[in-house]
Each structure stands twice: as structure tokens, then as C-alpha cells.
C-alpha positions in Angstrom: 0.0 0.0 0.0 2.6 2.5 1.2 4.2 1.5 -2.6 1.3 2.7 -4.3 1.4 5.8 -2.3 5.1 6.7 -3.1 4.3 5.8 -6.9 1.1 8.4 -6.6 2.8 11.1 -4.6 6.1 10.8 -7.4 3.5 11.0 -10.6 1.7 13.6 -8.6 5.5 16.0 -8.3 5.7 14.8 -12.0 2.5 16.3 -12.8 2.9 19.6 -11.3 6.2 20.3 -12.3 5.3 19.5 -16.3 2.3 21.7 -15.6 4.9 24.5 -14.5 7.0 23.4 -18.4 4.0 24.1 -20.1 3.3 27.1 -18.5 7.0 28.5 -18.9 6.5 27.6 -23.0 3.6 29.5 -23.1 5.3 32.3 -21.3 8.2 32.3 -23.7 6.5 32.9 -26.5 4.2 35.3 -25.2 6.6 37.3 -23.6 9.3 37.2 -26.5 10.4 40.3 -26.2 10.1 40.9 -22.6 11.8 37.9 -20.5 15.0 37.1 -20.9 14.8 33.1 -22.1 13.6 31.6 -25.4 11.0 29.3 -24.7 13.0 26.9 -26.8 15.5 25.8 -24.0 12.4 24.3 -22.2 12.0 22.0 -24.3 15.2 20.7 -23.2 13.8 20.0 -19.7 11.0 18.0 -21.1 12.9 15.9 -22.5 14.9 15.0 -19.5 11.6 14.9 -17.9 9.7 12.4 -20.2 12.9 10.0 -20.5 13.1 10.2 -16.3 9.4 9.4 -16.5 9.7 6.7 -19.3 12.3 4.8 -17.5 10.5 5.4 -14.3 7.5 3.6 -15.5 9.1 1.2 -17.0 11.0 0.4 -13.3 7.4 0.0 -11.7 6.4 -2.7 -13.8 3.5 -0.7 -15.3 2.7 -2.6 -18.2 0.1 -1.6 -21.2 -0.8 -4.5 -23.6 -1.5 -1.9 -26.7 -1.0 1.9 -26.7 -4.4 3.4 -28.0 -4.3 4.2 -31.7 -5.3 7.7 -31.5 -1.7 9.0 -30.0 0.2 5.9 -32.4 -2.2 8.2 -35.4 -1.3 11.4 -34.5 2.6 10.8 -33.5 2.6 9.2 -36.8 1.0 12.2 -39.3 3.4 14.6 -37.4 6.5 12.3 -38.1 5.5 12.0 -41.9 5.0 15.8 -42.3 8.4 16.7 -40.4 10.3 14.4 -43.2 8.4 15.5 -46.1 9.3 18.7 -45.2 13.2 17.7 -44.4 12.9 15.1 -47.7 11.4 18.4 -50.4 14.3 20.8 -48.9 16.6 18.2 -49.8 15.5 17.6 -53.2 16.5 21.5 -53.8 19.4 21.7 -51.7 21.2 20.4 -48.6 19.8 19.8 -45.6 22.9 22.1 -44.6 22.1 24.8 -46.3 18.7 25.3 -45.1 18.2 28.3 -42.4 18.6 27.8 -38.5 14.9 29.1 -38.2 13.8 26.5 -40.6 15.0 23.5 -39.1 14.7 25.3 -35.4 10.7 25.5 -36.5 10.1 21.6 -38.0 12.0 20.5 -34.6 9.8 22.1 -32.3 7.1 19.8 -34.2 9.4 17.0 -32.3 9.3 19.0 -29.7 5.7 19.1 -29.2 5.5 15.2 -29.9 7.9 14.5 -26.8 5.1 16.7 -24.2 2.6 15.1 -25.9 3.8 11.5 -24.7 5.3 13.5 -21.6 1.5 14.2 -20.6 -0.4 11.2 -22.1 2.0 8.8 -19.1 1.5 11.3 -16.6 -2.3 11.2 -17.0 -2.6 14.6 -15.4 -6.5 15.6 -15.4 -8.7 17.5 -16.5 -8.3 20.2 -14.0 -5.2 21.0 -15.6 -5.9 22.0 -19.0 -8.6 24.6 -17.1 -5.8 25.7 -14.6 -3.1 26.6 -17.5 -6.0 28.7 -18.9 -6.3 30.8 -16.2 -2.2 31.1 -15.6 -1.9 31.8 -19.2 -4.8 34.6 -19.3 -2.5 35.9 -16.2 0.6 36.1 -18.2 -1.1 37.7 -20.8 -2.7 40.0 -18.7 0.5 40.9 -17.0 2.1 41.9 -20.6 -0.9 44.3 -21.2 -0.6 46.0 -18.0 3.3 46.7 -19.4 1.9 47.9 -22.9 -0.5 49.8 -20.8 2.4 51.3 -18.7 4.4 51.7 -21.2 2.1 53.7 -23.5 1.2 55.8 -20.4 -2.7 54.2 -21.0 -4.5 54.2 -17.8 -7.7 55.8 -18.7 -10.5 54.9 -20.6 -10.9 58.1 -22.5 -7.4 57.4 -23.8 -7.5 53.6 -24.1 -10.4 55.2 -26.6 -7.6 57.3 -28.9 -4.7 55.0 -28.1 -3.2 52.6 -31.1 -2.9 48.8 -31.4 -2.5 46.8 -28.1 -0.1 44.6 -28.3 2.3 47.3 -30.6 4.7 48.6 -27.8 6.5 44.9 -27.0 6.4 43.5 -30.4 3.3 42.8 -33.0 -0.3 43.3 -32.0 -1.0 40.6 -34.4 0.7 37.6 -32.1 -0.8 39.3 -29.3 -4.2 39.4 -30.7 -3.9 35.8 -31.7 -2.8 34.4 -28.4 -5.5 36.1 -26.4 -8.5 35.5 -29.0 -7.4 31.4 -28.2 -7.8 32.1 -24.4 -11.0 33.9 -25.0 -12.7 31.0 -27.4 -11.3 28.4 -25.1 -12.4 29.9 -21.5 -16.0 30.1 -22.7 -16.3 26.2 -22.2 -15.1 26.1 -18.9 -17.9 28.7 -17.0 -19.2 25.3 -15.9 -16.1 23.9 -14.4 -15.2 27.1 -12.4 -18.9 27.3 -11.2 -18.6 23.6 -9.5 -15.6 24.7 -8.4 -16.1 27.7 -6.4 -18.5 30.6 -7.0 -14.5 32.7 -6.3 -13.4 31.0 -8.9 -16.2 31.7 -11.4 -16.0 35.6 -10.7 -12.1 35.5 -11.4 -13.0 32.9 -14.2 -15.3 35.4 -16.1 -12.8 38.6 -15.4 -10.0 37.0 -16.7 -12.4 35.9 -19.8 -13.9 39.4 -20.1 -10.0 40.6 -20.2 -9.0 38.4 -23.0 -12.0 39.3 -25.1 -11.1 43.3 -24.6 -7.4 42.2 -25.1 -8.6 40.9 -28.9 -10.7 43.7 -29.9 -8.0 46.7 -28.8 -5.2 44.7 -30.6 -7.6 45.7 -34.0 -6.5 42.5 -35.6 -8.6 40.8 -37.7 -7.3 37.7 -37.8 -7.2 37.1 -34.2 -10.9 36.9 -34.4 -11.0 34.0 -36.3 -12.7 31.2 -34.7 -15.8 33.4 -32.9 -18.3 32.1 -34.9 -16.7 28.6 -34.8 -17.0 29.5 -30.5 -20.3 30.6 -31.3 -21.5 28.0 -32.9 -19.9 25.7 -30.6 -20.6 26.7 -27.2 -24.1 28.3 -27.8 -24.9 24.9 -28.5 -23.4 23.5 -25.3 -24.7 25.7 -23.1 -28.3 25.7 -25.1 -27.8 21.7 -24.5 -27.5 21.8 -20.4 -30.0 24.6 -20.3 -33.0 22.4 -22.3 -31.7 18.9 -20.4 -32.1 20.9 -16.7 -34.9 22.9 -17.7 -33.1 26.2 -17.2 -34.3 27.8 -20.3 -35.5 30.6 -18.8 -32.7 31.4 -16.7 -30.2 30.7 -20.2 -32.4 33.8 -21.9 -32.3 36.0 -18.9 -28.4 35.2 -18.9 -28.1 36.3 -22.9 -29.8 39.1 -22.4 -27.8 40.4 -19.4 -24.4 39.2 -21.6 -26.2 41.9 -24.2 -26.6 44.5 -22.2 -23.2 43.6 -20.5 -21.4 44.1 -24.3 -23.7 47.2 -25.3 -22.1 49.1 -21.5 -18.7 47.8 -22.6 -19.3 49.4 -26.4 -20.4 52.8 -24.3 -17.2 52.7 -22.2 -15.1 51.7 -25.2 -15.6 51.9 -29.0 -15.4 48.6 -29.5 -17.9 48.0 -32.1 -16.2 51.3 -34.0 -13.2 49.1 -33.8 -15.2 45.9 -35.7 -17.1 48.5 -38.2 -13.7 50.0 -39.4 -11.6 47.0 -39.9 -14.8 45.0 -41.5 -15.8 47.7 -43.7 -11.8 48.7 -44.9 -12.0 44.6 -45.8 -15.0 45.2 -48.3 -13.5 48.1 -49.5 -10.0 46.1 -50.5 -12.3 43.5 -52.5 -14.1 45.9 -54.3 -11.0 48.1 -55.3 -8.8 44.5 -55.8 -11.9 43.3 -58.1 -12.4 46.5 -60.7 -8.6 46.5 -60.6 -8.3 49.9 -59.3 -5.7 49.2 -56.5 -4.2 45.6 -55.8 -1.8 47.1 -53.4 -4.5 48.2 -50.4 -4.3 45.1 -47.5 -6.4 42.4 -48.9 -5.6 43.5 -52.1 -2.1 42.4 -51.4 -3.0 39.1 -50.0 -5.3 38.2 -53.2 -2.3 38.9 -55.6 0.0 36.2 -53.0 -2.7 34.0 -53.4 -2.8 34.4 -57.4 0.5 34.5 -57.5 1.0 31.0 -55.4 -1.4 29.0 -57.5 0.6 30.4 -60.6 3.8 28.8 -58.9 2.0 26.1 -57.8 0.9 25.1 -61.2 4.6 25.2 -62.3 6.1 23.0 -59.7 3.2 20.8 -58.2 4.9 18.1 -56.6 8.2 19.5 -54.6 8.0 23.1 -54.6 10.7 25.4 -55.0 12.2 25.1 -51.6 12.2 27.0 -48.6 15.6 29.1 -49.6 14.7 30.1 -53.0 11.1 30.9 -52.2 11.7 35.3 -51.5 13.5 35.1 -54.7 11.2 33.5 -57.2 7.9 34.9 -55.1 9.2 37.9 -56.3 10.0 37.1 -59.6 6.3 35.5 -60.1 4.7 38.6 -58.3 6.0 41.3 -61.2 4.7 38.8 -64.3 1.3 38.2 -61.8 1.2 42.1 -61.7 1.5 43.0 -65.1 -0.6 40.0 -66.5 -3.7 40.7 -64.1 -3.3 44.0 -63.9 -1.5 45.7 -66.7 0.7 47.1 -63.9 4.6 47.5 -63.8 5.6 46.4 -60.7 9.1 45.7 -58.8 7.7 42.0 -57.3 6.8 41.0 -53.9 9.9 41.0 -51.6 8.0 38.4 -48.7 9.1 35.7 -46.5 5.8 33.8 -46.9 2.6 33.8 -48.2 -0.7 34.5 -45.9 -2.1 31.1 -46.5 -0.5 28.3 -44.5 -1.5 25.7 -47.1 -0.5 27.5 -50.2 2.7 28.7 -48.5 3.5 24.6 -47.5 3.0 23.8 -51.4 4.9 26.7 -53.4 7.7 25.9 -50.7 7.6 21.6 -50.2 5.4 20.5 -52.7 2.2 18.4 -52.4 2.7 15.8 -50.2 3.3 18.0 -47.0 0.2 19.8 -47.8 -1.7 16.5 -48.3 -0.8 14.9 -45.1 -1.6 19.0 -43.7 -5.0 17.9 -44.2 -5.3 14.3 -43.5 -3.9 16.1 -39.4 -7.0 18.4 -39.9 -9.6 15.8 -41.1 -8.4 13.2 -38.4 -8.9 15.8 -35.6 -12.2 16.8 -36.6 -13.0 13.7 -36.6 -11.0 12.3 -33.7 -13.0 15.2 -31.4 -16.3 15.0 -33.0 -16.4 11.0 -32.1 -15.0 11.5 -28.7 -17.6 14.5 -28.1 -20.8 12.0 -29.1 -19.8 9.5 -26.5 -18.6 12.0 -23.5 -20.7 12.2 -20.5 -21.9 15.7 -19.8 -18.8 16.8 -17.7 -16.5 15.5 -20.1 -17.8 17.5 -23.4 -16.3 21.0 -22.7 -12.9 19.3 -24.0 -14.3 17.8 -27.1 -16.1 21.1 -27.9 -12.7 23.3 -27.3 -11.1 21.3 -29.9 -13.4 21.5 -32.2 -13.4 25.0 -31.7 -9.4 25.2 -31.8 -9.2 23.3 -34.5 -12.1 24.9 -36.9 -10.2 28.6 -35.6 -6.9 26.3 -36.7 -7.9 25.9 -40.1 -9.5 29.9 -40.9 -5.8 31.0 -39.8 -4.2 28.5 -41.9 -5.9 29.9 -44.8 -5.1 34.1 -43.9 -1.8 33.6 -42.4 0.9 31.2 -42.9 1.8 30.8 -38.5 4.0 27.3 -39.5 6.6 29.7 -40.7 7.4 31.4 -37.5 8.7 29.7 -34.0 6.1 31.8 -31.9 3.3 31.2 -34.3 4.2 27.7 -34.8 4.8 26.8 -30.8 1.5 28.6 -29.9 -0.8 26.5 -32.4 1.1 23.1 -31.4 0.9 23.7 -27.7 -3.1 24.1 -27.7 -3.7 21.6 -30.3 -1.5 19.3 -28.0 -2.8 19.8 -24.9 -6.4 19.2 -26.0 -5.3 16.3 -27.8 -3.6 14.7 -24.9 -6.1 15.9 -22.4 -9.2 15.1 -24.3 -7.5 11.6 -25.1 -6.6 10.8 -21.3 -10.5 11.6 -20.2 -11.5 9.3 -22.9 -9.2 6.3 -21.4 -10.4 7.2 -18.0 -13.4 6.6 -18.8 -13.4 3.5 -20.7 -12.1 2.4 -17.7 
């Protein structure tokens, strides 16, 4: 008995000290610019962890007949796309030649695999997906109160007039990004903070009400991909627990007072001013970008990437060009795209990528990365959609976050291209992978 206790107290120190890992990743990325460690070197201490842990297991005689086929699937699509990636670089030039950010952004893919397996033998629960919410909303609460500072902001008349959060320590874009996830995500877990403590729901719903002004002042449009996905999702849930405990009446009085909660907040601050001018300057590109008037305005730019791409794509289907020579002949292709579509001389894109993820993957590696791209996407959706149908009503929230994450996944893939940058990749992995792993753990548990 007292061996079982010492086993449980050791996976228990495990637990809480990968909970602190995750945490410090999401912290490094977050706070790029502001703390003095790359959130890389952490990495380094999961490792060391997970082999620790592997061997630690392994010493206690815990034996497991089959590991489940969902983690053997999903190690096993991230594997293929690393080395389809490696294998297409290769075909244009040596793997030495390729850039240190390259190679540095395919191995945290590796990276993420290791804490995958790092959580899925610690079976941590549920509790702890909820609880990293809540520290990372802190951390990314504590960097707005420094852009605040910074910027001199403490008002609400000049938070009105002031520029993009998220501007004065690096890009409001990230920023945006990294709080819109938080926000999406902490919807589902009212529920779980409300059986918790009543405490804990107030600080639960401040921190959420925080990230969702965080988004909106960072004015960046695509960190508000995935709110109708979040819509969608959750009004659903909650609509769900509100008709099976005949609380429909109490759900309308609580939309209404959310309404009127949002219309004092749009008083206080222009928030919906915000919406109208980036939505309607989005119309305004197409229409411009469409009678060929001006493909140089912000969407207008992005359609003539895309054109351009599918011109390139066309060329070289099946291996790309390679990541190296990409600026180069993106460039090149951008000056004939220009003049062809547009009868307009033009000195060529000069970019490092293209704002679609997927067409970005096939100018630069060809086909096959971009195909098993979507057989990860299609096997999530999947993988979370069966999981939610046979979740008890406790267990759901997770199933619904990832389908959330992952439809929100998807709409950024296709206006940005975040697999081309460390702090974009590591912040997409890191939530896909912990509702992967947790989602996966609650489903074995319960099998059980």
C-alpha cells in the first residue's frame, strides 16, 4: 500500500512540475520580447523529464498490452510531415544549407510530440488544462498592464484614442492571436469554475472578459477567427445543459444580461467602432482589388500572394521550390502576376511567406506535406467530434474546445501562414497538444 502511495505522490510532483513546463512555453512565446529566455530551451527540460518518466515507469512494472491508436495516429502524421518537409528541402538543396529558423521551427514539431507523450504517461486531469488557462490569461494580462504602462494608458478616455495593443512589445497581431485562443477556449469552462467555487467563477469570467477586450484593442482581424466557430460551438453546449435541466429561462435572462453587458462595454469603449472599421476597410480592399483599381491596399495584397501562389503552384506541383529560393522566385512571379492581371509594372513582392498556411506549404515543399496538412486536420475533426458524441456531460467542454481550436486552426491557416514562424508555430502546437492529450486521457479514463 505504502508503494502505491510513493508511486502516486512521485506522478503527482511529475505532474505539477510539467504543468509549470507548459506554462513557462507558453510564457516564452508570449513574452518574446520581454523575458530574458527563449522558450525553446524548455524543451530541453521536457525531454529530460519524459525520459526520467519513461524509465521510471518502466521500473514500476507498469505494463500496457496496446498503446491506444489515437496518439500511435497522431505521432505518426506529425512524423511524416516533419520528413516531407526535411525530404522536399533536400531535393533543392542540402539539408545544410537550409536556415537555422527552418530546421529550429520543423524540430519544435518533435518538440511538441515528446510533451505530448510527456503528458499522455503522466495522466494529469482534466483540471489541468482549465488551470493553464487561467495562468496563461495571467501572463497575458500581466504583458498588457506593461503595454499599458508603457504607452502611459490608464484611462478609458485614452485607451479610446490609443493605437494597437499589443504594438509597444512586439506585433499586435501575435498578441491578438494568443489572447483570441484564451478567450474562445475559456468560454467552455464557465461550468467547471462554477462547480468549483463561486470565487473562482467571478475571477474565471474577469479574466475571460479581459481576453475578449485584449482581442478587440489589438484591432486585428485575424485574431478573431474562430468566434463564430465559438459561437457556434458553445451556444450549443450551453443551449444543451440549459433544455436537459430545464433552465431555459434562466439561459435567456443570462443572454440578455451578456447583451446588455457588451452594449455598456461598447459605451465605455468603441469597441464596435473598432469591428465597423476594420470589416468595412475589408470590403473596401475586395471591391478596389476586383475592378482593378488598387491591388496594393491590405487584402488586395494578399489576393495577388494567393494568385501568384497558385501560378507557382501550377509550375512546380509536386516539390516546390524550396524554402531558400522561395523570397527570390515569389518575387519574380509577383512582377509577371502584376503586369498579366493588372497591366501594372511592378518591382515584385519581396515576402518571406505567403498569408495562406496551405498554399505557403506547397509553393515551398510541394504536395505531399500539404496533403498529409489535411489528412492532421480531417483526423482531428474527426477524432474530437467521435470523442464528443460519447462524453458524458462533464466530459464535453474538451471535445467542444477542440473542435473549436481546431475549426479557428484551419480559418488561420488559410489568412496567415503561423507554421513559418517559432512563436506562431509553438503557440498552435501547444493548444492543439494539450487538447489532444487531455481530451485523449478523459476518454481512457473513462473507458475504464
Amino acid at each position: 500500500m505504502s508503494f502505491k502511495k510513493n508511486t502516486l505522490a512521485t506522478m503527482q510532483r511529475f505532474q505539477w512540475f510539467s504543468f509549470l513546463l507548459v506554462l513557462l512555453v507558453f510564457a516564452g512565446y508570449a513574452l518574446r520580447s520581454v523575458i530574458p529566455y527563449n522558450f525553446e530551451q524548455v524543451f530541453i527540460f521536457i525531454l529530460i523529464l519524459f525520459v526520467y518518466l519513461f524509465f521510471y515507469v518502466k521500473k514500476q512494472n507498469v505494463k500496457r498490452k496496446v498503446w491506444p491508436p489515437d496518439i500511435l495516429i497522431w505521432s505518426g502524421l506529425l512524423l511524416l510531415f516533419c520528413v516531407s518537409v526535411l525530404f522536399a528541402n533536400m531535393v533543392h538543396s542540402p539539408i545544410t544549407n537550409l536556415s537555422l529558423e527552418k530546421i529550429q521551427i520543423t524540430l519544435l514539431i518533435i518538440g511538441f510530440l515528446v510533451l505530448a507523450w510527456l503528458l499522455f504517461l503522466l495522466k494529469s486531469s482534466l483540471d489541468f488544462f482549465w488551470y493553464f488557462l487561467m495562468g496563461a490569461s495571467l501572463i497575458m494580462l500581466f504583458r498588457t498592464i506593461l503595454e499599458l504602462n508603457f504607452l502611459g494608458v490608464f484611462s478609458v478616455e485614452a485607451l479610446g484614442n490609443m493605437g494597437r495593443l499589443g504594438d509597444a512589445f512586439g506585433n499586435p497581431i501575435p498578441f491578438g492571436l494568443f489572447a483570441n485562443t484564451l478567450f474562445i477556449l475559456m468560454i467552455g469552462g464557465i461550468v467547471w469554475a462554477y462547480k468549483k467555487h463561486p470565487a473562482l467563477l467571478c475571477f474565471w469570467l474577469l479574466l475571460l472578459l479581459f481576453n475578449f477586450l485584449m482581442v478587440v484593442l489589438s484591432q486585428t482581424r485575424t485574431a478573431w477567427v474562430g468566434w463564430s466557430e465559438a459561437l457556434i460551438g458553445w451556444g450549443g453546449y450551453y443551449f444543451y445543459l440549459a433544455y436537459r435541466h430545464k433552465l431555459l429561462l434562466k439561459f435567456g435572462v443570462g443572454i440578455l444580461l451578456l447583451g446588455a453587458l457588451l452594449a455598456w462595454i461598447n459605451t465605455a469603449m468603441p469597441v464596435s467602432k473598432v469591428l465597423e472599421q476594420r470589416v468595412s476597410l475589408v470590403f473596401l480592399n475586395i471591391e478596389d482589388y476586383q475592378e482593378g483599381h488598387n491591388p496594393l491596399t491590405s487584402v488586395g495584397l494578399r489576393l495577388s500572394m494567393y494568385g501568384t501562389a497558385i501560378t507557382m503552384i501550377q509550375e512546380k506541383p509536386y516539390f516546390g521550390y524550396g524554402s531558400e529560393e522561395f523570397s527570390k522566385q515569389f518575387k519574380e512571379a509577383s512582377q509577371a502576376f502584376f503586369l498579366k492581371e493588372f497591366n501594372l509594372k511592378h518591382g515584385g513582392l519581396q515576402l518571406s511567406h505567403v498569408h495562406n498556411q496551405f498554399l505557403m506549404t506547397w509553393v515551398q515543399y510541394g504536395v505531399f506535406p500539404v496533403i498529409l496538412l489535411l489528412l492532421l486536420f480531417m483526423y482531428l475533426i474527426r477524432y474530437f467530434w467521435q470523442g464528443l458524441r460519447l462524453a458524458n456531460e462533464e466530459d464535453k467542454p474538451i471535445f467542444i474546445a477542440g473542435l473549436v481550436f481546431v475549426g479557428s486552426m484551419i480559418v488561420a491557416f488559410m489568412v496567415e501562414s503561423p507554421l513559418e514562424f517559432a512563436t506562431y508555430s509553438a503557440h498552435y502546437w501547444l493548444f492543439i497538444t494539450l487538447l489532444f492529450i487531455f481530451s485523449l486521457n478523459q476518454k481512457l479514463l473513462n473507458r475504464q
